[in-house]
PDB file of N, CA, C and O in Angstrom, chain B, residues numbered from 101:
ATOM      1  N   UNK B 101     105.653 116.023  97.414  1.00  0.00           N
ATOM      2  CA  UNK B 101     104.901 115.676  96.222  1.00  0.00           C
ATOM      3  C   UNK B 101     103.782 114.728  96.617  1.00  0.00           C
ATOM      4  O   UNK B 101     104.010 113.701  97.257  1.00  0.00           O
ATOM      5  N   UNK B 102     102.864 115.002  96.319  1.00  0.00           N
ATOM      6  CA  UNK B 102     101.425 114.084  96.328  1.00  0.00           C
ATOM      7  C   UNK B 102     100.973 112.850  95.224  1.00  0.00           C
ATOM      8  O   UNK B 102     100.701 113.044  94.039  1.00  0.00           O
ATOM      9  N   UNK B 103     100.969 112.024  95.668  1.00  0.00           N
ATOM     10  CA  UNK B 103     100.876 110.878  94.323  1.00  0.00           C
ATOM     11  C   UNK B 103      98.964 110.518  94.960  1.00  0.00           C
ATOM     12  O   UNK B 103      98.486 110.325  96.078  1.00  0.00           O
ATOM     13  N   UNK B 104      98.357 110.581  93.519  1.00  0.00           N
ATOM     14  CA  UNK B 104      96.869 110.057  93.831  1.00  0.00           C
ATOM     15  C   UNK B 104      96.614 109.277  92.464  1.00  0.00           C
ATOM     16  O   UNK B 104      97.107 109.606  91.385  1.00  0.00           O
ATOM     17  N   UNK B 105      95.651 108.043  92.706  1.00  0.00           N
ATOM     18  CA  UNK B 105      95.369 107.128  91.673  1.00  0.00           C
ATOM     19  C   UNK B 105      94.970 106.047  92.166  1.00  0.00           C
ATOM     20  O   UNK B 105      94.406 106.232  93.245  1.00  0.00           O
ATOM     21  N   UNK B 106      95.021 104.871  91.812  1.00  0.00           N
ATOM     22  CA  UNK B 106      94.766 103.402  91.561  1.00  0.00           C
ATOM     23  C   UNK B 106      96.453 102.807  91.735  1.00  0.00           C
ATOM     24  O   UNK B 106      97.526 103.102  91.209  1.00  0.00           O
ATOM     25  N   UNK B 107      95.958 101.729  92.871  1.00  0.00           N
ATOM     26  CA  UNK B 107      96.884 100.775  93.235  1.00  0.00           C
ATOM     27  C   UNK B 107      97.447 100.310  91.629  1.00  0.00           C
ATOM     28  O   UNK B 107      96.449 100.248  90.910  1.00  0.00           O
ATOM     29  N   UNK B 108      98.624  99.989  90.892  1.00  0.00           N
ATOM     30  CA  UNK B 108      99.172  99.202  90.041  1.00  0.00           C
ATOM     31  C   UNK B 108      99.276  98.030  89.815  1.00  0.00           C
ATOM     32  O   UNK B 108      99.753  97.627  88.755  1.00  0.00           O
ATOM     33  N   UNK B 109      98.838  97.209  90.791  1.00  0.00           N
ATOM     34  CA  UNK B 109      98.683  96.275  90.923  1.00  0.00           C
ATOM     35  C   UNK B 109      96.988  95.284  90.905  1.00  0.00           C
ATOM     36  O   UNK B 109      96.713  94.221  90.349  1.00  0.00           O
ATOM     37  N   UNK B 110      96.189  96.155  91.718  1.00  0.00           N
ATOM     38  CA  UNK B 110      95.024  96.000  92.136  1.00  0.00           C
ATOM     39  C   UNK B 110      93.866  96.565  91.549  1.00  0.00           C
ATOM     40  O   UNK B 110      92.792  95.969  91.628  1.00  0.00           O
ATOM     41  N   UNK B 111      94.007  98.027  90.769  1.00  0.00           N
ATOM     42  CA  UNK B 111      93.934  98.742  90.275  1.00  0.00           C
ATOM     43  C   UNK B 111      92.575  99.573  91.205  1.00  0.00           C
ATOM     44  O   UNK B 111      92.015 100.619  90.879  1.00  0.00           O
ATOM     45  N   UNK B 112      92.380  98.961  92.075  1.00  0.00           N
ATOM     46  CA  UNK B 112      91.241  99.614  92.773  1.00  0.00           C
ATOM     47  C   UNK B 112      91.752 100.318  94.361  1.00  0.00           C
ATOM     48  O   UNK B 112      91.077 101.297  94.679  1.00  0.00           O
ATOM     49  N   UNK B 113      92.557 100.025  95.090  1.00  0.00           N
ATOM     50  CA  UNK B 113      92.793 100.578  96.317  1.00  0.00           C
ATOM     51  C   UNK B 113      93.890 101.741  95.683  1.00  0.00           C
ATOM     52  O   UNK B 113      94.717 101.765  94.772  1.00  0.00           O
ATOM     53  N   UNK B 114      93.349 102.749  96.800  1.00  0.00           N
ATOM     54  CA  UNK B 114      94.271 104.488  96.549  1.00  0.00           C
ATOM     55  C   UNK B 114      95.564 104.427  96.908  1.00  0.00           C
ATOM     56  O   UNK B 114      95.782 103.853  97.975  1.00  0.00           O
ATOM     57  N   UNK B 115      96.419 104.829  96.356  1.00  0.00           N
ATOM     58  CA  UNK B 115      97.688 104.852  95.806  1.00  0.00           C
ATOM     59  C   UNK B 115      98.353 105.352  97.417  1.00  0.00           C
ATOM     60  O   UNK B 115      98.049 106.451  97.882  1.00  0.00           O
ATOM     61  N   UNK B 116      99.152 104.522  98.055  1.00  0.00           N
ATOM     62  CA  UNK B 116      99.158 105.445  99.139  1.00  0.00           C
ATOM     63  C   UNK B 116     101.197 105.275  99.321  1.00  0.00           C
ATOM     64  O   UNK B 116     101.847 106.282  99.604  1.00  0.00           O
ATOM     65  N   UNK B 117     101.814 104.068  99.132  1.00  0.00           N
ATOM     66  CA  UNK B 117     103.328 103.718  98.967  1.00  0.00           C
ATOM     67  C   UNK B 117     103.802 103.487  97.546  1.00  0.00           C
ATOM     68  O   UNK B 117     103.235 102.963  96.588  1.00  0.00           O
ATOM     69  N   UNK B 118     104.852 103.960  97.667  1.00  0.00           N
ATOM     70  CA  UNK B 118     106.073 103.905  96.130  1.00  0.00           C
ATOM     71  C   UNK B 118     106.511 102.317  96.398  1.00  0.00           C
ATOM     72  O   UNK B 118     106.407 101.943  97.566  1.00  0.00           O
ATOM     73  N   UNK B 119     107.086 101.167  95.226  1.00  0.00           N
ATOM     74  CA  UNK B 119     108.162 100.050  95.965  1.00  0.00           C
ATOM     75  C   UNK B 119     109.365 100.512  95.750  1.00  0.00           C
ATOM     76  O   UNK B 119     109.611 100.696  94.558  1.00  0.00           O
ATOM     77  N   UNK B 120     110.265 100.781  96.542  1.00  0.00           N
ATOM     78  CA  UNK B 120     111.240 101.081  96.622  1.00  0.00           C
ATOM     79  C   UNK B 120     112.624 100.129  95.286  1.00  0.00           C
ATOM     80  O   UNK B 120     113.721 100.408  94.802  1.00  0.00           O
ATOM     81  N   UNK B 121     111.778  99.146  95.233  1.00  0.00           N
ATOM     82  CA  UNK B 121     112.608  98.471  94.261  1.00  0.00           C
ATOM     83  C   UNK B 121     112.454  98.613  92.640  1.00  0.00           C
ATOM     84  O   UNK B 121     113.320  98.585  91.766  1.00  0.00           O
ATOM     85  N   UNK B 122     110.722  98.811  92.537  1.00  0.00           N
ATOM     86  CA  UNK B 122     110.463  98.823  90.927  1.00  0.00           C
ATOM     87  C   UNK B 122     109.656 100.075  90.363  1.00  0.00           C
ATOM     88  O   UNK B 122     109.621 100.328  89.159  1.00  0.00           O
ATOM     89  N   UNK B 123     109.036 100.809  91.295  1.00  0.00           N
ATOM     90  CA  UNK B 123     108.480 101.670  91.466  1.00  0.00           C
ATOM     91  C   UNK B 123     107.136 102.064  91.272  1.00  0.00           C
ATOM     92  O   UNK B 123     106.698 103.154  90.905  1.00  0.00           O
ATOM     93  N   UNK B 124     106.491 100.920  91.600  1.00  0.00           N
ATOM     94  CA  UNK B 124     105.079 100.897  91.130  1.00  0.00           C
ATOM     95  C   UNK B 124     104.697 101.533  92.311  1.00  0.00           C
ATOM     96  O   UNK B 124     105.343 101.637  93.354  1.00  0.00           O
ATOM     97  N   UNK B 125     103.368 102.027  91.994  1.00  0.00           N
ATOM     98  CA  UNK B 125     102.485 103.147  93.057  1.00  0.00           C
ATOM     99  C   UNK B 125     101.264 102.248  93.424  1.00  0.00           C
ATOM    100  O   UNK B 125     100.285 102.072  92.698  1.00  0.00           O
ATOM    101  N   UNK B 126     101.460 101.723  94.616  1.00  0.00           N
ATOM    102  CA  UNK B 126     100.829 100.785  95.456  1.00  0.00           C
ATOM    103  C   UNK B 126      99.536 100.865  96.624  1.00  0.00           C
ATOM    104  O   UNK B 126      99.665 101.875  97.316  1.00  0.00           O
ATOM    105  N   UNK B 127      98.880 100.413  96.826  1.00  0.00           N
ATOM    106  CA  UNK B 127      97.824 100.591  98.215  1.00  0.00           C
ATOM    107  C   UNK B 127      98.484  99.997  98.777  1.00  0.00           C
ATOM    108  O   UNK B 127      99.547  99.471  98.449  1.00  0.00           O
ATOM    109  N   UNK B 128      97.643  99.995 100.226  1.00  0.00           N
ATOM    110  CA  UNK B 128      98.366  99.536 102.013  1.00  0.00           C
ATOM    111  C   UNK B 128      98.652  97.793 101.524  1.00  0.00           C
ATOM    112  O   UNK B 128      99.440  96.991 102.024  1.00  0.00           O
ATOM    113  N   UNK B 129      97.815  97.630 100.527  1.00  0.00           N
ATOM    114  CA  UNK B 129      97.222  96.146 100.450  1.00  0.00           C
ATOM    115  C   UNK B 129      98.364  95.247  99.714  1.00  0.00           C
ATOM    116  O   UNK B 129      98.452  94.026  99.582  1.00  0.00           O
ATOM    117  N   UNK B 130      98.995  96.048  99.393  1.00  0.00           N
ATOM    118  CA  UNK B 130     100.105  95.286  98.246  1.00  0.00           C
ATOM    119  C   UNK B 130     101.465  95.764  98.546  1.00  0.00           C
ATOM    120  O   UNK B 130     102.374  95.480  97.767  1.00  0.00           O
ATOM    121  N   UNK B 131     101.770  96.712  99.977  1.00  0.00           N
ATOM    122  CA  UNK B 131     102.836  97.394 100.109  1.00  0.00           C
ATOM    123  C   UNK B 131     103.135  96.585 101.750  1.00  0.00           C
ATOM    124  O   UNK B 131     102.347  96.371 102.671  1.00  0.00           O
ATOM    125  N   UNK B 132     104.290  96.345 101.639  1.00  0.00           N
ATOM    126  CA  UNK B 132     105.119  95.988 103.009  1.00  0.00           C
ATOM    127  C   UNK B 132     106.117  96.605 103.580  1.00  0.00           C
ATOM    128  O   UNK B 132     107.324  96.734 103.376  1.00  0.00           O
ATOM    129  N   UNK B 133     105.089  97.073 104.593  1.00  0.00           N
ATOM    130  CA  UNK B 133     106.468  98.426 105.419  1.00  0.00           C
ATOM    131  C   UNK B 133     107.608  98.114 106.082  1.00  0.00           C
ATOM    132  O   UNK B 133     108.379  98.931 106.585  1.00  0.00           O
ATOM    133  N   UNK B 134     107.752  96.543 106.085  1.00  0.00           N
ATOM    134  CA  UNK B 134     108.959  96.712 106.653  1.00  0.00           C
ATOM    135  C   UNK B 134     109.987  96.445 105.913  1.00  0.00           C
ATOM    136  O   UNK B 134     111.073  96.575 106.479  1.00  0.00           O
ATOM    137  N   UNK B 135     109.997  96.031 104.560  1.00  0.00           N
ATOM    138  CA  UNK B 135     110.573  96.126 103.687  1.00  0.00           C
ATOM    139  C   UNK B 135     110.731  96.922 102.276  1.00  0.00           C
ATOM    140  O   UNK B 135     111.523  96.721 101.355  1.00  0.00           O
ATOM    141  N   UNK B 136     109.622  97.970 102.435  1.00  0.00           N
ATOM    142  CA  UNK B 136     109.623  99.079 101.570  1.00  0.00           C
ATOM    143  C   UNK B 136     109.431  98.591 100.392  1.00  0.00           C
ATOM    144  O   UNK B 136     109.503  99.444  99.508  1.00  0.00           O
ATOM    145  N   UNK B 137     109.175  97.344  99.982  1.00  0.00           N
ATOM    146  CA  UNK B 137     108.634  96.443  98.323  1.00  0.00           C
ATOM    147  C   UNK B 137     106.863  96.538  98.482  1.00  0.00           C
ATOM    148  O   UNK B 137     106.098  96.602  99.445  1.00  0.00           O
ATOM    149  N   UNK B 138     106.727  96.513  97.266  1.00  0.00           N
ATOM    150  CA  UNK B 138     105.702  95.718  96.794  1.00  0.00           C
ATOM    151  C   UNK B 138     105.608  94.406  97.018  1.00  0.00           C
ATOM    152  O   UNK B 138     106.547  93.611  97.051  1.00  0.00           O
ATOM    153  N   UNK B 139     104.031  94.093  97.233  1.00  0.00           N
ATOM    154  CA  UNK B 139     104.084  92.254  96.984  1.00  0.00           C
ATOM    155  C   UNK B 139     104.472  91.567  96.353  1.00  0.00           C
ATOM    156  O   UNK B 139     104.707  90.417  96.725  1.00  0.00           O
ATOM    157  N   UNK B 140     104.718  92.039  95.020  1.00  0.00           N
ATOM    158  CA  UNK B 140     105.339  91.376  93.481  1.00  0.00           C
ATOM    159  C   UNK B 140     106.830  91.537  93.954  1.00  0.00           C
ATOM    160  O   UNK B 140     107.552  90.540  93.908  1.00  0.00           O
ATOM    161  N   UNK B 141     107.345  92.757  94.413  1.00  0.00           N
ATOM    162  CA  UNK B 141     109.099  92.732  94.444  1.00  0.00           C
ATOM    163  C   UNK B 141     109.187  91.612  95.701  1.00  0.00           C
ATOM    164  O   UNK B 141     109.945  90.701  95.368  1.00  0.00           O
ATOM    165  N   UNK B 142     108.744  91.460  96.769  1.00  0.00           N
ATOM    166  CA  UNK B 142     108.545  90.907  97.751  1.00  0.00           C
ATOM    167  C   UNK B 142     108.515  89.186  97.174  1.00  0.00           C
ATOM    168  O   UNK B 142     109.462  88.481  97.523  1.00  0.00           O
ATOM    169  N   UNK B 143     107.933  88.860  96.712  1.00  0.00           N
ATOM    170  CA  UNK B 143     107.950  87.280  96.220  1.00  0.00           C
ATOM    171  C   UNK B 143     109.159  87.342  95.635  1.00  0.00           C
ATOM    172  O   UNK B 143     110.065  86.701  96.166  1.00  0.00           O
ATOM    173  N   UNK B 144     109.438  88.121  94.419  1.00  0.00           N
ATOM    174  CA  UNK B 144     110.775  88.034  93.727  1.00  0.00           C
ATOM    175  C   UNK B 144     112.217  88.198  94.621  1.00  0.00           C
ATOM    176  O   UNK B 144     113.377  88.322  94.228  1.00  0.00           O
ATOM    177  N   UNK B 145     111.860  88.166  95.471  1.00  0.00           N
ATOM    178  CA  UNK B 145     113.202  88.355  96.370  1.00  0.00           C
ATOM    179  C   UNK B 145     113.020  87.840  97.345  1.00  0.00           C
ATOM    180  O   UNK B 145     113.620  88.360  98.285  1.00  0.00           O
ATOM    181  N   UNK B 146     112.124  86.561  97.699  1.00  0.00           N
ATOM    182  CA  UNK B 146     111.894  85.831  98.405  1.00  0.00           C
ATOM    183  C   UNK B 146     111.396  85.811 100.207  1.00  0.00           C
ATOM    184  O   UNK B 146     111.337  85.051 101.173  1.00  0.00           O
ATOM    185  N   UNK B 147     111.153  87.038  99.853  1.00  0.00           N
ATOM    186  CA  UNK B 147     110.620  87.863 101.246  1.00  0.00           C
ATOM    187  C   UNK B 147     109.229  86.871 101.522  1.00  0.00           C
ATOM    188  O   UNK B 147     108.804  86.214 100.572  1.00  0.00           O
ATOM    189  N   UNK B 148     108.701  86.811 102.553  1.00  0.00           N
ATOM    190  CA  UNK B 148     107.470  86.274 103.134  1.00  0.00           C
ATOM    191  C   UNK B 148     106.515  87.063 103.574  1.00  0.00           C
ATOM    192  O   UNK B 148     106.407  87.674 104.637  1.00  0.00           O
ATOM    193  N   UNK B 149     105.394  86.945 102.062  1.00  0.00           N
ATOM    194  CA  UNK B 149     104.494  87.666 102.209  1.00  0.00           C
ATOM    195  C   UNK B 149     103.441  87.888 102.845  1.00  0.00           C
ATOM    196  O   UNK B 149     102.561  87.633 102.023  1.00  0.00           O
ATOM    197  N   UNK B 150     102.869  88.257 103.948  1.00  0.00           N
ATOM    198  CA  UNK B 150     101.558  88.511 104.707  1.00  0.00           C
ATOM    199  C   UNK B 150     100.356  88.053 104.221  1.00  0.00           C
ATOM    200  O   UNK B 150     100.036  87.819 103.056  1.00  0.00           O
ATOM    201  N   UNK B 151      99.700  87.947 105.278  1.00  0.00           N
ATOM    202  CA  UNK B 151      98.481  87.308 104.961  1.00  0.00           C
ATOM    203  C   UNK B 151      97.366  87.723 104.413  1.00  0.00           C
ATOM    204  O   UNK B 151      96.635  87.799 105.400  1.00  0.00           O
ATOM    205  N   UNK B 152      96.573  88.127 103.274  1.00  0.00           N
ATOM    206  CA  UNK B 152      95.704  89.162 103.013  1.00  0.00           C
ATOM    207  C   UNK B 152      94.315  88.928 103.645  1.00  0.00           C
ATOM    208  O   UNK B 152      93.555  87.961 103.690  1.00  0.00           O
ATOM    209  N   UNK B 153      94.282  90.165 104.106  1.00  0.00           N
ATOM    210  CA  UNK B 153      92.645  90.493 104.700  1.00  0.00           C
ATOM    211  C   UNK B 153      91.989  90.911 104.131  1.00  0.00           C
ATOM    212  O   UNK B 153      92.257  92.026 103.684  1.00  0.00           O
ATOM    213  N   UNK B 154      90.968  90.401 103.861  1.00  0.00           N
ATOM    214  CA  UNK B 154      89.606  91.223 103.209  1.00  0.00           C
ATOM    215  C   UNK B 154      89.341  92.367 103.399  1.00  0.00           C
ATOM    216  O   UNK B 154      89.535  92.908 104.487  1.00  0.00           O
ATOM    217  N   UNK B 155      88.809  93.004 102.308  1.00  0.00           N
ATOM    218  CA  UNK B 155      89.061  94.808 102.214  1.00  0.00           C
ATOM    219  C   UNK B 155      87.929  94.833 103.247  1.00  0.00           C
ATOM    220  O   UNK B 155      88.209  94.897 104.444  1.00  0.00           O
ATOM    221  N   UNK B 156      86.900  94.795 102.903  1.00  0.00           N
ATOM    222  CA  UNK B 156      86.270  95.137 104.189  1.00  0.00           C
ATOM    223  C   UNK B 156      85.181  94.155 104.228  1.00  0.00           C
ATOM    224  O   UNK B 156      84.543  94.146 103.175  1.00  0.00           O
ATOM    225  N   UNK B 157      84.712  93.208 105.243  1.00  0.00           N
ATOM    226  CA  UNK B 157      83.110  92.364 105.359  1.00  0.00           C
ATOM    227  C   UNK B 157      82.228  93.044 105.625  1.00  0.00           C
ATOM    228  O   UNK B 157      82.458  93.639 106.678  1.00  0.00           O
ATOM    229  N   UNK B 158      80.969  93.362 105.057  1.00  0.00           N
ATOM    230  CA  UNK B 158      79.737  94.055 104.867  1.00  0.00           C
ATOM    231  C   UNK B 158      79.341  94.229 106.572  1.00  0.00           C
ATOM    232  O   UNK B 158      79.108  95.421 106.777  1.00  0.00           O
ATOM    233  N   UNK B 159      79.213  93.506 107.688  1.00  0.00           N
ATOM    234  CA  UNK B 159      78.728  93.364 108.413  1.00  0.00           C
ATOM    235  C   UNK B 159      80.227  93.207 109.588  1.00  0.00           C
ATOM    236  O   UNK B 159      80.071  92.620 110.659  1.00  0.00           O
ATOM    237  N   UNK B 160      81.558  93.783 109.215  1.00  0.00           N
ATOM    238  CA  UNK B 160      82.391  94.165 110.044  1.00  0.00           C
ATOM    239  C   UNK B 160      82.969  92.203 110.791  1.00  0.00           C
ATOM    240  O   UNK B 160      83.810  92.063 111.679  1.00  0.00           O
ATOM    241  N   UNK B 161      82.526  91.505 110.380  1.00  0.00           N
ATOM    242  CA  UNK B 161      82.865  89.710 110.766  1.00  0.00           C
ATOM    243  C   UNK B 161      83.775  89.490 109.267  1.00  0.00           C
ATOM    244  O   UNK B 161      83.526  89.857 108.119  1.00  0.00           O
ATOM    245  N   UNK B 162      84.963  88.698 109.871  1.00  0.00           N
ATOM    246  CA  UNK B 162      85.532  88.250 108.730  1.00  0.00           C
ATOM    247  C   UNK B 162      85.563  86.762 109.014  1.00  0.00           C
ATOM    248  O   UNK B 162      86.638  86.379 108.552  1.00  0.00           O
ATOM    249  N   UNK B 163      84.885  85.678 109.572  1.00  0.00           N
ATOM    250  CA  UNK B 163      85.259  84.840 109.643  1.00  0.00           C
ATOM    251  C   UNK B 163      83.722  84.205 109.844  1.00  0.00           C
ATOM    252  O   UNK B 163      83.288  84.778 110.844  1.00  0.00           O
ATOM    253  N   UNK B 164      82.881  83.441 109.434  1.00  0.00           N
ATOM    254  CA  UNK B 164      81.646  82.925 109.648  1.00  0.00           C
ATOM    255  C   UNK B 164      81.967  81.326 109.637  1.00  0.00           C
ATOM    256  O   UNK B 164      82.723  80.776 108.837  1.00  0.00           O
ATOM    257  N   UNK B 165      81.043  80.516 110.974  1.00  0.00           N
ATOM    258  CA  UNK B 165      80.941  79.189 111.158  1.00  0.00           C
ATOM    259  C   UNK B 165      79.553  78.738 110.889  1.00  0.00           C
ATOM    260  O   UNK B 165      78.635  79.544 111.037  1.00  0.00           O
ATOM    261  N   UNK B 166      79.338  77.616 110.537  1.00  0.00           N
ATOM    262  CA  UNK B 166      78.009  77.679 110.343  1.00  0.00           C
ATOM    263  C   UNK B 166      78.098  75.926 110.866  1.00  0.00           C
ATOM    264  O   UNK B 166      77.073  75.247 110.928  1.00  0.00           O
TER     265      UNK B 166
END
């Protein structure tokens, strides 16, 4: 079965993982593979959530010093 749409959470990244716990239809961005949750089931169960990266920096640098 093919699932296509909007993250549930984010509502903008493509639907790509189920959470195994609540069943929301998630992007890469809000889904943790090694625990098969969502970020939301993931806090609620006290899991330690990852660090978020910026979807993408215009110019491929995510970090500027000035």
């Amino acid at each position: 079965m093919s699932v296509s749409g909007n993250c549930e959470i984010c509502v903008t990244g493509e639907v790509r993982h189920t959470c195994s716990r609540c069943a929301q239809l998630v992007c890469d961005e809000h889904f943790d593979e090694e625990t098969g949750l969502c970020v939301e089931c993931l806090t609620d169960v006290g899991g330690r959530q990852r660090e978020r990266q910026p979807r993408s920096a215009p110019d491929g640098v995510d970090t500027y010093r000035f």
